[in-house]
Structures are given as C-alpha cells and as structure tokens.
C-alpha positions as CSV (number, residue, x, y, z in Angstrom):
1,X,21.3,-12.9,6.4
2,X,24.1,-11.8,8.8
3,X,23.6,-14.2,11.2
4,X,23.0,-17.1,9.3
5,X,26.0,-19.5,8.8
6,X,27.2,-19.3,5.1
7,X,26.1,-22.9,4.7
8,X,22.4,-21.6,5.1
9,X,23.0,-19.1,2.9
10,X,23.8,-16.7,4.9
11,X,26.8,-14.5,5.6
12,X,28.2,-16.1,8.8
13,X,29.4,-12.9,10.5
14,X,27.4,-14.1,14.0
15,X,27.5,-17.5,15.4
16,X,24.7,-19.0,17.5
17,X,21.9,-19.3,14.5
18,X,22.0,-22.9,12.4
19,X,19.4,-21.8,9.6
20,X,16.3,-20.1,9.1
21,X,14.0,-22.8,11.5
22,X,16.2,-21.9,14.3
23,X,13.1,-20.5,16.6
24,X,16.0,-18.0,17.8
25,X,17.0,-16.8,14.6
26,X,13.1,-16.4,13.5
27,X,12.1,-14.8,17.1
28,X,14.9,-11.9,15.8
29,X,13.3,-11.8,12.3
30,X,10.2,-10.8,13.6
31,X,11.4,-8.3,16.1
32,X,13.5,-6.8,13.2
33,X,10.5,-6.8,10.9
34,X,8.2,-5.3,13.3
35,X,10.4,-2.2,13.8
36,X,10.6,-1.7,10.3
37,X,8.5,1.3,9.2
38,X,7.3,0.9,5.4
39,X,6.4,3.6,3.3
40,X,3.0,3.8,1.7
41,X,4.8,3.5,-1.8
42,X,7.7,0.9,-0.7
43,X,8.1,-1.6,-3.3
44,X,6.9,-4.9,-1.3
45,X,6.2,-7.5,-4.2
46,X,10.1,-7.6,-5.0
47,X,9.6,-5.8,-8.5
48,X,13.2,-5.6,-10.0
49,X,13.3,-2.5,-12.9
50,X,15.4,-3.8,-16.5
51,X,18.3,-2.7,-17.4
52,X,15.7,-0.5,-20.2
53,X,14.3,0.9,-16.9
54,X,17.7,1.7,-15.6
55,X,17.7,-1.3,-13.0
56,X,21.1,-2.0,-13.6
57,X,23.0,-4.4,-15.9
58,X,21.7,-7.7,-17.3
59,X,24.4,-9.5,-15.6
60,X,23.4,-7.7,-12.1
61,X,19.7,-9.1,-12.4
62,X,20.7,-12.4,-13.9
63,X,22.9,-13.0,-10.6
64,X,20.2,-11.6,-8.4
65,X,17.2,-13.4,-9.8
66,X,19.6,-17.1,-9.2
67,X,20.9,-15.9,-6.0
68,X,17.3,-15.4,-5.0
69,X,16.0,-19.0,-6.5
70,X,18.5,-20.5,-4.1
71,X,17.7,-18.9,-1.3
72,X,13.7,-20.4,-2.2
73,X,14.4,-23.4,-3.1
74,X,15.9,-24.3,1.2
C-alpha cells in the first residue's frame, strides 16, 4: 500500500502510481509477490483469531474487518 496515493487507499509515501489498475503499480505487485516465499503452514485465507483466541481486542478486529471492506469494495 506504500505506493498507492492515500486517495486509493493507500499510504502515499511514493509518487508515480494512481491506484491499483495502474499496469505499473500491478507489474511491481507481481514482482513483489513472486519473491515472496510462503510457508507450508502460512495463514493464506486471511483467518483473523478472536479476542477468545488471543487475536487481539474487539475494537482491533472491528477496525480491521471495515478497513478491509473498504479496501474491497474499490
């Protein structure tokens, strides 16, 4: 999200990328995914633990869970 301007919901600490269609901000994406090396056991299907589970507070997970619809919803 670092590159993205904060009007695309990103942080807007690089200029040069307009949103997440920019073919120059997706080119990087894939670069940066593809050098990623996942564990066997990484948690890829974005399971959040409860607060039960000691995921953090309600309030943390409330707040992630809306940041995240918004980010779905561009």
């Amino acid at each position: 999200m670092m590159p993205l301007p904060v009007k695309a919901g990103g942080w807007g600490q690089i200029t040069g990328y307009t949103g997440k269609n920019d073919p120059k901000y997706q080119k990087m994406a894939e670069l940066i995914d593809k050098a990623i090396i996942r564990a066997p056991n990484e948690n890829t299907k974005g399971w959040e633990p409860t607060w039960q589970m000691g995921g953090g507070e309600d309030w943390v997970i409330k707040e992630r869970t809306a940041d995240m619809s918004k980010l779905e919803a561009e």
